[in-house]
C-alpha positions in Angstrom: 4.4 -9.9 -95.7 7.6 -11.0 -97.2 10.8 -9.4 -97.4 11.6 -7.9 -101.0 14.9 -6.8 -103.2 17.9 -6.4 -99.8 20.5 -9.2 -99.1 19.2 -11.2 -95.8 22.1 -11.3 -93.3 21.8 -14.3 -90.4 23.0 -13.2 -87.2 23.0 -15.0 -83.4 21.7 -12.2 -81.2 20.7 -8.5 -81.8 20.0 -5.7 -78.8 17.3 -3.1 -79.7 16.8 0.2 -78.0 13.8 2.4 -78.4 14.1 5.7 -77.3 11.5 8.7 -77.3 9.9 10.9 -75.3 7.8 9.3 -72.5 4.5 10.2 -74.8 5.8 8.5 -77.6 4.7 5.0 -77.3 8.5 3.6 -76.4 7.3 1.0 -73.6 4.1 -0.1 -75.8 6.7 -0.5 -79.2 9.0 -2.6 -77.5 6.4 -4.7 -75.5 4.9 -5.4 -79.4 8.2 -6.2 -80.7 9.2 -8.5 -78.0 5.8 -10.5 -78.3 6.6 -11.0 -81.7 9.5 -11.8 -80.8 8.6 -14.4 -78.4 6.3 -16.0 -80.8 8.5 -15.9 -83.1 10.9 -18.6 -80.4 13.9 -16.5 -79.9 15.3 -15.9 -76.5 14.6 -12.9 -75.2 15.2 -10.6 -71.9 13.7 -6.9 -71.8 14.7 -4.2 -69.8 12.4 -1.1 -70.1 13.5 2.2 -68.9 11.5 5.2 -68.6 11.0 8.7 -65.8 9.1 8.5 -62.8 7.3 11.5 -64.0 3.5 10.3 -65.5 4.5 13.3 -67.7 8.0 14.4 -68.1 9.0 17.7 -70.3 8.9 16.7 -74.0 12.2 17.2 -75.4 14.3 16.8 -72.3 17.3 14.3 -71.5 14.7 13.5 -68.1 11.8 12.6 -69.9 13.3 9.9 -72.4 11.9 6.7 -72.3 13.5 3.5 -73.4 12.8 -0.2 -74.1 15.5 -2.2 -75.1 15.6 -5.9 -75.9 17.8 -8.9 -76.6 17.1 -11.6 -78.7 19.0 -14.5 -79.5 19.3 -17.7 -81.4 20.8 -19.2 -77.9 19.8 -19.1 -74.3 20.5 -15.5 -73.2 20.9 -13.9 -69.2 20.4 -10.1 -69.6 19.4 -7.8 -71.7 22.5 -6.7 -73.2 25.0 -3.7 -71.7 25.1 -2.1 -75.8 22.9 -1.9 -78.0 23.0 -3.0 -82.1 20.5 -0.6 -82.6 19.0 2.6 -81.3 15.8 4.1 -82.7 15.5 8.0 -81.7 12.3 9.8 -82.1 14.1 13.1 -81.0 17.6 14.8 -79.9 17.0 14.2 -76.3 16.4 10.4 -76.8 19.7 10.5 -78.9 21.9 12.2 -76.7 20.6 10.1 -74.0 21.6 6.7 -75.1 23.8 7.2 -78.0 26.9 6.5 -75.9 25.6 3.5 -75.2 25.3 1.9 -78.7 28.3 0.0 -80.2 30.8 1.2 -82.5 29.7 0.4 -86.2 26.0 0.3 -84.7 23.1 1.5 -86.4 20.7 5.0 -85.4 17.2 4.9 -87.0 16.1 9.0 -86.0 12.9 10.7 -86.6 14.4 13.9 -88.5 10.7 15.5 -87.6 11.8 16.7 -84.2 15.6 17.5 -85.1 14.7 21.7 -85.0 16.9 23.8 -83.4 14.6 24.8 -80.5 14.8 20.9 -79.9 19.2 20.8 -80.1 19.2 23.5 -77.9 17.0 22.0 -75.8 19.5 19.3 -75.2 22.7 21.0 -75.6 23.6 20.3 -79.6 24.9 23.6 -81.2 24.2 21.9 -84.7 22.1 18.9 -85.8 24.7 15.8 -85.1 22.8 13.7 -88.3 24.4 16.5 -90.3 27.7 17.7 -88.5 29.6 14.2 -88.9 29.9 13.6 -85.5 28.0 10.2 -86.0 30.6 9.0 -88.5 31.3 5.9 -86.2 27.8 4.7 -86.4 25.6 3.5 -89.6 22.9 7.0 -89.5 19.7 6.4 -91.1 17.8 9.8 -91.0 14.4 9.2 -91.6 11.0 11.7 -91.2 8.9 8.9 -89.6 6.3 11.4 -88.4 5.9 13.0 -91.8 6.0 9.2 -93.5 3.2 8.4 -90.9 1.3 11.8 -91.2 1.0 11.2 -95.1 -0.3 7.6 -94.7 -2.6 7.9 -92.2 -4.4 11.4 -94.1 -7.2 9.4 -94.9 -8.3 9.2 -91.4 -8.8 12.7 -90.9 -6.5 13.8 -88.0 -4.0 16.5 -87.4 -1.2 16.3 -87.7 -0.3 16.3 -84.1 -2.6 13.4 -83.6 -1.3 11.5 -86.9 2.2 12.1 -85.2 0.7 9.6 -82.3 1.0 7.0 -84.5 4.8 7.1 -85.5 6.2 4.4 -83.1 3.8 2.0 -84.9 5.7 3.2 -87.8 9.1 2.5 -86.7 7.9 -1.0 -85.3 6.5 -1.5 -88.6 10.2 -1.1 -89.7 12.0 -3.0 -87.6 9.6 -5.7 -88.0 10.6 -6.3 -91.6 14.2 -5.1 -91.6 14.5 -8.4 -88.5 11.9 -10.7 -90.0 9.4 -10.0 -87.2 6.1 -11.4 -87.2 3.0 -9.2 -87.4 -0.4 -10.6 -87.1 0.1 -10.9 -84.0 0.6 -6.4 -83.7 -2.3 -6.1 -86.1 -4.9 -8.4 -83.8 -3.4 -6.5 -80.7 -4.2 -3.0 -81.9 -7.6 -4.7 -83.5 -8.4 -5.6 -79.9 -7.3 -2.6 -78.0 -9.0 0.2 -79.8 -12.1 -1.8 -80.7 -13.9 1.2 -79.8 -11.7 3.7 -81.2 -12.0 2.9 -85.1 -10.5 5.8 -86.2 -7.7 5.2 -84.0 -7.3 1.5 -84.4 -6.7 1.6 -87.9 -4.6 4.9 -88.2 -2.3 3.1 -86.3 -2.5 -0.7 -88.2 -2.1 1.6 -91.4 1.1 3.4 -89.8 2.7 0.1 -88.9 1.6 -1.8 -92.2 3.2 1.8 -94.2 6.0 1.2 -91.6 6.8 -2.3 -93.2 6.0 -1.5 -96.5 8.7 1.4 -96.4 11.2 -1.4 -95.7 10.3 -3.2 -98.0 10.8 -1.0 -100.9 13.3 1.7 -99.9 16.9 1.2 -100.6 18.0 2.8 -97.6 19.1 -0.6 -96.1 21.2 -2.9 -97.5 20.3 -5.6 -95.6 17.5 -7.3 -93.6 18.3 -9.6 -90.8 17.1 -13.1 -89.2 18.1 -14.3 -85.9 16.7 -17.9 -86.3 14.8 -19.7 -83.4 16.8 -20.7 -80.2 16.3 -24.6 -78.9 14.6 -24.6 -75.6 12.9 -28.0 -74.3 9.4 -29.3 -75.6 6.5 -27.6 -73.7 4.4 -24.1 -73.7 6.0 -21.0 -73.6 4.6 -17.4 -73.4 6.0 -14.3 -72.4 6.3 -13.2 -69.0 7.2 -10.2 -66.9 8.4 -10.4 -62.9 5.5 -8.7 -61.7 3.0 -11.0 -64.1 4.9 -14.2 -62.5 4.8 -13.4 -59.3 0.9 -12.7 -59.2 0.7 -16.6 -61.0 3.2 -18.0 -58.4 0.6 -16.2 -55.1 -2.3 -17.8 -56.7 -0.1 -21.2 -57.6 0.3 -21.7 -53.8 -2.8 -20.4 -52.4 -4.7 -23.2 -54.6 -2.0 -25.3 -53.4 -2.7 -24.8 -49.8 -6.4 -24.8 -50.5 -6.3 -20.8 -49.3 -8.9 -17.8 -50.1 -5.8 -15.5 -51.4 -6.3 -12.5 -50.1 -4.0 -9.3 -50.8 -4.3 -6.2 -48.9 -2.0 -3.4 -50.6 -0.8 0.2 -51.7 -0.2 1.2 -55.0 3.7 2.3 -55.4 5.6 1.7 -58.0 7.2 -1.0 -59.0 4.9 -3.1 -57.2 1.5 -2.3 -58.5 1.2 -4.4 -61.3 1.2 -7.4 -58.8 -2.0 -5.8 -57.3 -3.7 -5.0 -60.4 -3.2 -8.5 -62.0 -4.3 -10.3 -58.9 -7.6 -8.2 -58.8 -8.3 -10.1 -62.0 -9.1 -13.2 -60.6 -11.6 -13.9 -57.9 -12.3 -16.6 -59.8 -9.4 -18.4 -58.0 -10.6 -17.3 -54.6 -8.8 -14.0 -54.8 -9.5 -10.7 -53.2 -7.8 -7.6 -53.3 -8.2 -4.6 -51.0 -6.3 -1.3 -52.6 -5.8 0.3 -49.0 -5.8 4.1 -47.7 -2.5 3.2 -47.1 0.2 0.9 -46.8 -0.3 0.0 -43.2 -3.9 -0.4 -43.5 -3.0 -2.7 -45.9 -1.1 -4.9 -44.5 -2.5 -5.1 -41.4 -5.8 -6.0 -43.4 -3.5 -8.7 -44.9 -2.5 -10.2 -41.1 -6.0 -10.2 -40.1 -7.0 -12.4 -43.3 -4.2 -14.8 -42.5 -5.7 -14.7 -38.5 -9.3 -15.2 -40.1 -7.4 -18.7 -41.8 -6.7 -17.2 -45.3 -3.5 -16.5 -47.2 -2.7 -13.0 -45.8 -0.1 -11.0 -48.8 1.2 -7.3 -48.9 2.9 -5.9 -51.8 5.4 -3.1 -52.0 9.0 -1.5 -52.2 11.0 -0.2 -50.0 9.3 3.0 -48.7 6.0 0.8 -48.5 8.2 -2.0 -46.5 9.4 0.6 -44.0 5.6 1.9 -43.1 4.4 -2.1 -42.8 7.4 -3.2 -40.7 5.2 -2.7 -37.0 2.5 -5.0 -38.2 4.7 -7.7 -40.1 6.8 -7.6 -36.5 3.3 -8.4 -35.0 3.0 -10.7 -37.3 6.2 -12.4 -36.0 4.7 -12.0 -32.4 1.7 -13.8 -33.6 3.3 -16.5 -35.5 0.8 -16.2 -38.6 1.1 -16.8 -42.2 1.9 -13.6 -44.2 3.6 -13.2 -47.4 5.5 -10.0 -48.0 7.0 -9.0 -51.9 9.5 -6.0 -51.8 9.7 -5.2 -55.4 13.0 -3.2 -54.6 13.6 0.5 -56.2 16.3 2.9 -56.1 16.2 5.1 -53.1 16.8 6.1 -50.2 13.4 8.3 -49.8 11.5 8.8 -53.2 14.8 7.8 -54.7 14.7 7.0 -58.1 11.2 5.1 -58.4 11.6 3.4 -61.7 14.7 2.4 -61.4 16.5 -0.6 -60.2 18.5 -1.9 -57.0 18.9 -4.4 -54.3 19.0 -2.4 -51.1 16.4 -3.6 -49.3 18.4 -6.6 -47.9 19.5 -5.4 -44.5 16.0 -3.9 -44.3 14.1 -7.1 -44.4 16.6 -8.5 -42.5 16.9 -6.7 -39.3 14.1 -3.1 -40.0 11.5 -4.3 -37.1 12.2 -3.8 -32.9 13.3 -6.2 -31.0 14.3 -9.8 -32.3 11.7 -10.5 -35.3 13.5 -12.9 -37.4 11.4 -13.6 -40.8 12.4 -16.1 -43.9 13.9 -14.2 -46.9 14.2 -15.5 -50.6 15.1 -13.8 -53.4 13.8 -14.6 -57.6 17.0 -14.7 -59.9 14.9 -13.7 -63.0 11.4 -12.6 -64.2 9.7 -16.4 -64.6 11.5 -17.8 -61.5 9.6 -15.0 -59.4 6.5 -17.7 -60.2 8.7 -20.6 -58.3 9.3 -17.7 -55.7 6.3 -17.0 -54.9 5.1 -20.7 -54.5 8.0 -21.2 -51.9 7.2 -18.6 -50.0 3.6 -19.6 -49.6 5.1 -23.1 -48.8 7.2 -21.5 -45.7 4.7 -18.9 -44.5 2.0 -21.5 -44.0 4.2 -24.4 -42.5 5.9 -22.7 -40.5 3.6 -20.1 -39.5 5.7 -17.2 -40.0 6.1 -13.7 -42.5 8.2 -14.5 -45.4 9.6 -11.9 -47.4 10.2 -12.5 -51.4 12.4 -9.9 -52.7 12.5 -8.9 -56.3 13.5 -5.7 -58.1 12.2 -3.1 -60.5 14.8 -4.9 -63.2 12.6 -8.2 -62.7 9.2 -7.1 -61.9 9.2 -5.1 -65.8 11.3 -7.2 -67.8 10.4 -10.2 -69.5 11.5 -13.3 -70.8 10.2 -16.5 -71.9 8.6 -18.9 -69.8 7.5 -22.6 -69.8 4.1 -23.0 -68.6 4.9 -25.6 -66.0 2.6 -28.9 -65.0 1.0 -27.4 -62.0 0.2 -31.2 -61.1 4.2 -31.1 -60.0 4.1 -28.1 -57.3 3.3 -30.4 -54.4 0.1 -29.9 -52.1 1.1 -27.5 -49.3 -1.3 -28.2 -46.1 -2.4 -25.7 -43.8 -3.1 -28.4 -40.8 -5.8 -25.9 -39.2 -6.5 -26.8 -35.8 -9.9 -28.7 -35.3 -9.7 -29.7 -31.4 -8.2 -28.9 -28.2 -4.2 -29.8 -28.0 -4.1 -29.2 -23.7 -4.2 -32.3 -21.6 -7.3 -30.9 -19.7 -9.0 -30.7 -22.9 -8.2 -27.0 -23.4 -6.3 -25.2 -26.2 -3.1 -24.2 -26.0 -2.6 -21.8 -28.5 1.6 -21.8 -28.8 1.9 -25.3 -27.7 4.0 -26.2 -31.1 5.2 -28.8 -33.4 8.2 -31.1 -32.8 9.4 -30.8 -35.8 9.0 -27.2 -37.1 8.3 -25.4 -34.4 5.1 -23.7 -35.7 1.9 -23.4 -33.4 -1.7 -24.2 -34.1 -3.7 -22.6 -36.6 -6.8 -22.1 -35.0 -9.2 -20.2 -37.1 -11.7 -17.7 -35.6 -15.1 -19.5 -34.4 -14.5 -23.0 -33.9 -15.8 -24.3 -31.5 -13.4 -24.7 -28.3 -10.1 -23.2 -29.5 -10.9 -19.6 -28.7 -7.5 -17.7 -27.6 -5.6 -14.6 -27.0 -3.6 -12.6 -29.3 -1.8 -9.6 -30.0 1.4 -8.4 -30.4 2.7 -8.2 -26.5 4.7 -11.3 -25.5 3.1 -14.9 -24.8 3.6 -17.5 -22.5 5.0 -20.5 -23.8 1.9 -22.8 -24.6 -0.8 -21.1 -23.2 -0.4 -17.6 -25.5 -0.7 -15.8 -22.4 0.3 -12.4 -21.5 3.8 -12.6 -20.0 6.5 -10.1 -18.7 8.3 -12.6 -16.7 12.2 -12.3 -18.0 13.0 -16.1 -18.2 9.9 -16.6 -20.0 10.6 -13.5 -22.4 14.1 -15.6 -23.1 12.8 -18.4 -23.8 10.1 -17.1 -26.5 12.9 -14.6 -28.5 15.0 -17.9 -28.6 12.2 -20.1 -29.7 11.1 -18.0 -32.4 14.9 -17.8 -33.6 15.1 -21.5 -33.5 12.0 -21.8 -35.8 13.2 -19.6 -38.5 17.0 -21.4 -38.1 15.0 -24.7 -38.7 13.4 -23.6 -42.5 16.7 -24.3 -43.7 15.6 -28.2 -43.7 13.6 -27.5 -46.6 16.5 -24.9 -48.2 18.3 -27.0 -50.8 22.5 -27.0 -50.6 23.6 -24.1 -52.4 25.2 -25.8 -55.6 28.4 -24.6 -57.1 29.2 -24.5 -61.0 32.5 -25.3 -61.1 33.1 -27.4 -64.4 37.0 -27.5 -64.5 37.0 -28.1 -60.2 39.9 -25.8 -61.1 38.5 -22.2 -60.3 40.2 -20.3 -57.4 38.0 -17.7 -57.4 34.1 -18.2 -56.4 31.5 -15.4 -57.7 28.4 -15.2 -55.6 24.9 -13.3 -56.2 21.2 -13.3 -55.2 18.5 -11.9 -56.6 18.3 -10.4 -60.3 22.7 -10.7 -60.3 22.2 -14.1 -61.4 21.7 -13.0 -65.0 24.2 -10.6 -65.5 26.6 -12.9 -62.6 26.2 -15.8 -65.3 26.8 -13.5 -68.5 29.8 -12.6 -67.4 31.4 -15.9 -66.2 30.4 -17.7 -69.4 32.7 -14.7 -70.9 35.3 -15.5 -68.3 35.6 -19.4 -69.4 36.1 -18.1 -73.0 39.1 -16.5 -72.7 39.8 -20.0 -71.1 39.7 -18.7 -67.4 38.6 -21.2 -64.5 35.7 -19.7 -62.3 32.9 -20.5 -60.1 29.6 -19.1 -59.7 26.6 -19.9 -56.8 23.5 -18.1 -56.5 21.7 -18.1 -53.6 17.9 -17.9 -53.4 17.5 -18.4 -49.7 19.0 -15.2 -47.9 17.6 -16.4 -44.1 18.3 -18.9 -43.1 21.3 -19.4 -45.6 21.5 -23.1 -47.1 23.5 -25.5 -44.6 26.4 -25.9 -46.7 27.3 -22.5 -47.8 30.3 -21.8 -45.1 31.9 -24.7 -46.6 31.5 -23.6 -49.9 32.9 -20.3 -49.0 36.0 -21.4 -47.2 36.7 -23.6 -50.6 37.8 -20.8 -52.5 40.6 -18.5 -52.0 38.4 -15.7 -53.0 35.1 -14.7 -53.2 33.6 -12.2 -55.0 29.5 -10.9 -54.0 28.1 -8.0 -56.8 25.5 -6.4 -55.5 23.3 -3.5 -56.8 23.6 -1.9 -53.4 27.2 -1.1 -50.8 28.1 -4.6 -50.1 24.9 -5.9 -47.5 25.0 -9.3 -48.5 29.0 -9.2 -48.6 28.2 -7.8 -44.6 25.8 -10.4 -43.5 28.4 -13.3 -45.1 31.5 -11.8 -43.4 29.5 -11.9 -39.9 28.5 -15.1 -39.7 31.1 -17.4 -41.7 34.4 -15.0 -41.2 35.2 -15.0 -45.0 37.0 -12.1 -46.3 34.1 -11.8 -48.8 34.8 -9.6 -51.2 32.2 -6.8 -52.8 31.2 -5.9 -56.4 28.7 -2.5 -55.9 27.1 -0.8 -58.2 23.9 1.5 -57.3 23.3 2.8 -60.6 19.4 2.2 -61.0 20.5 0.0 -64.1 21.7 -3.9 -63.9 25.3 -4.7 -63.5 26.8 -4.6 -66.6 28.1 -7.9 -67.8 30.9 -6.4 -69.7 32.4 -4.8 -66.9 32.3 -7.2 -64.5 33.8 -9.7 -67.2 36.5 -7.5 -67.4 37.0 -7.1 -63.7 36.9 -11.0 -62.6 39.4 -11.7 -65.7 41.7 -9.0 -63.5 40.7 -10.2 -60.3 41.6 -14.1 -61.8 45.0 -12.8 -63.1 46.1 -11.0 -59.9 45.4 -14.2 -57.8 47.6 -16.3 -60.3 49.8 -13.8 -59.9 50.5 -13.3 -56.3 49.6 -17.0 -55.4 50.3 -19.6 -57.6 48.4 -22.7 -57.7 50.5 -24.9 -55.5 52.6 -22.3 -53.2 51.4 -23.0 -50.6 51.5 -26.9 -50.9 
């Protein structure tokens, strides 16, 4: 398909929203666009957006869904705070995000559901396509349902179900008026409704009408392209948090030369993980969907006892329920790998939504003193690396290892090089195969030099049978013990082998290109891509700052009190009250400095631009460079 009589305007980057009701296709429409997208070889980050409900009222500001991407010419770190573009199949989804798009931006609406039982619904007294109150905005009023009813009449359905296919429509649309591709759409809808003929091609009709309409109206003056962005020689595809971290599990289970077995609930935004990894026991994977989520990850503990890679999936109501076993997992000193794809709460909270407040939980939420390694992914793809270093550190050093991600990761996507898995270095397990006692016995806890860790001894060989459980052990001999010295001893040695993983944490490395910047910006987890956003902003306006990132949250790298105490200020945004900002104050005595925001949506970059460039000014201001000197 070509693009026919409007002038072709190049741009750098573009943010798309679609907005509907939850029924209307929004999450599929922008998942098509941004593999197109993708293939295309723009940059791209996603962030879909839609009610916890599986059904929410049609009509209503609660059950709008959204998907909204960026795409750029140049490497990108969120998915944009405004959006160029909105497409509304209804009031609802306009009210909802209108505010949202940019002044001059452009509003593709479905006039089909614009009736006044529909306004009232949401609170317009008149339609606001017709009342002017859209004059800052570039309206394109468009009956997309009645376009799509018309071409797909051939097929035989009513109009309701003809209506089904109107977001194929739009994406038809949008697809020529950015320079999309679309064999890739048509072979997707080809495959997907194979068995649904009828269905299958009302729907390639409606998107082929969809960028024929384009094509030949003379509603838009322009089409756009937003050229290919340079990114180094290899194999890219698109890839989602969730999708990653399932390909980083089995990464380091074939690694380790582990069965991979998962034991898990569904919740969301976790479940994905469990569904992708029950598509390949090809790899020596085995999934067990639980009753419930203790039963599933104690089923995930007793693999790991039995000598396989023991994993549990879930978010933060999931995490509280598995906290007794993974503390008996601490008591045991087994391998188990723990992903907290964090959601809004407390409680229910708000499931499909976003936020980092699970820290403190994973930190400190089991009785007694059960420390446990903590890492947090900075962005969809590098939950894959993740995942492979937490397998690393659960099996050497024979402890639970929590990798925390977030709803914002685990459903948004980006592009990803296919790495050369002949780079991700073997991990060994180092089973026990023969009595480690001086009498020729076993001793269960007698452990390394090095790392601390104990014997892995799996079940049924031959002379290294032993006692476990979850009460407390006698140095060596694994033992039941209650004696208080002994009890001492054990807390402190278990502390000691967490403290040691931080020989194989990396030094937390500062970007600091002027060696000027007074003021340090800090983040974990999914920050990093709004964190970075932002400070690239900040250098603009000619601004010094710094920025670190930290992926290891326990033990912290070695070096990072001396980074902190380099700075005159630093500043920690956080999608929760500050707990990372806490856990640095208490152990380095920095006045660290916290950026919250508990919105269930990412920081925006925009906002925080605006606040360092303050916070940057005010420390000129009341300190020069030099005073003190």
């Amino acid at each position: 398909m070509t693009t026919a009589a409007s002038e072709v305007k190049t741009l750098d980057r573009v943010v798309i929203r679609f907005a509907g009701d939850s029924g209307d296709g929004m999450q599929l429409t922008g998942d098509r666009f941004t593999a197109e997208t993708a293939i295309f070889g723009n940059d791209i980050s996603t962030l879909p957006n839609f009610p916890a409900e599986i059904r929410a009222p049609a009509g209503t500001l609660p059950g709008v869904s959204s998907f909204q991407l960026h795409f750029a010419n140049y490497d990108i770190m969120t998915p944009g705070d405004r959006p160029d573009v909105l497409v509304a199949m209804n009031p609802a989804a306009l009210k909802a995000n209108v505010g949202d798009l940019v002044r001059g931006g452009v509003i593709i609406a479905d006039t089909a559901d614009f009736t006044k039982r529909n306004l009232d619904k949401v609170g317009y007294s008149s339609s606001p396509l017709e009342d002017g109150s859209l004059a800052d905005y570039q309206v394109h009023a468009l009956d997309l349902t009645g376009m799509t009813a018309e071409a797909v009449k051939e097929f035989g359905l009513t109009r309701k179900d003809a209506a089904r296919s109107k977001n194929m429509f739009a994406l038809g649309l949008l697809s020529w008026l950015y320079h999309r591709p679309v064999d890739g759409t048509i072979g997707f809808l080809e495959n997907k409704f194979a068995t649904k003929p009828q269905i299958r091609d009302s729907n390639i009709k409606a998107f082929r009408t969809g960028y024929a309409f384009g094509e030949t109206t003379e509603v838009f003056a322009y089409s756009y392209e937003v050229a290919p962005a340079p990114m180094p020689k290899g194999t890219y595809r698109q890839i989602s948090g969730n999708l990653a971290l399932a390909y980083g599990l089995i990464a380091g289970a074939r690694k380790a030369g582990l069965p991979l077995f998962l034991g898990a609930y569904p919740i969301t935004p976790a479940s994905d993980v469990l569904h992708e990894l029950s598509k390949h026991k090809r790899f020596g994977v085995t999934t067990f969907q639980a009753e419930d989520e203790i039963a599933g990850v104690g089923a995930a503990l007793g693999a790991s006892f039995a000598g396989h890679l023991g994993v549990t999936t879930s978010s933060g109501p999931g995490i509280s329920l598995k906290m007794e076993t993974i503390s008996l997992g601490v008591m045991t000193e087994l391998p188990l790998v723990i992903c907290d794809i964090q959601r809004a709460g407390p409680s229910t909270g708000m499931p499909t939504k976003t936020e980092q407040a699970d820290l403190l939980q994973v930190m400190y939420g089991r009785n007694g003193e059960a420390p446990v390694p903590v890492i947090a992914a900075k962005s969809p793809s590098d939950c894959f690396d993740t995942a492979v270093e937490a397998v690393r550190i659960a099996v050497k050093y024979r402890t639970p290892v929590f990798v925390l991600s977030d709803g914002y990761l685990a459903n948004g996507a980006e592009p990803w090089q296919v790495p050369d898995l002949s780079g991700i270095g073997p991990i060994d397990p180092g089973f026990a195969t023969e009595p480690n006692g001086e009498n020729g016995d076993f001793l269960p806890y007698k452990r390394d030099p090095e790392t601390l860790a104990r014997p892995w001894a799996v079940p049924g060989t031959a002379g290294l049978e032993h006692r476990i459980g979850g009460i407390e052990k006698s140095d060596g001999t694994g033992n039941v013990s209650y004696d208080p010295a002994n009890h001492d001893a054990m807390v402190r040695i278990r502390q000691a082998k967490i403290d040691g993983v931080v020989q194989d944490v990396p030094d937390v490395e500062v970007d600091d290109p002027s060696g000027e910047a007074r003021l340090l910006v800090l983040g974990w987890g999914s920050t990093f891509g709004p964190i970075t956003a932002a400070v690239r902003r900040v250098r603009a306006t000619g601004r010094a700052v710094a920025q670190a990132h930290l992926r290891h949250l326990n033990p912290f790298p070695a070096n990072l009190g001396e980074v902190l105490r380099s700075y005159d200020r630093v500043i920690v945004p956080e999608m929760n009250l500050g707990q990372l900002s806490l856990l640095l104050r208490g152990k380095y005595l920095v006045d660290v400095q916290s950026y919250s925001r508990v919105r269930g949506l990412p920081i925006s970059l925009s906002e925080l631009a605006e606040d360092l460039q303050t916070e940057i000014d005010q420390l000129a201001d009341h300190n020069p460079a030099g005073a003190n000197a």
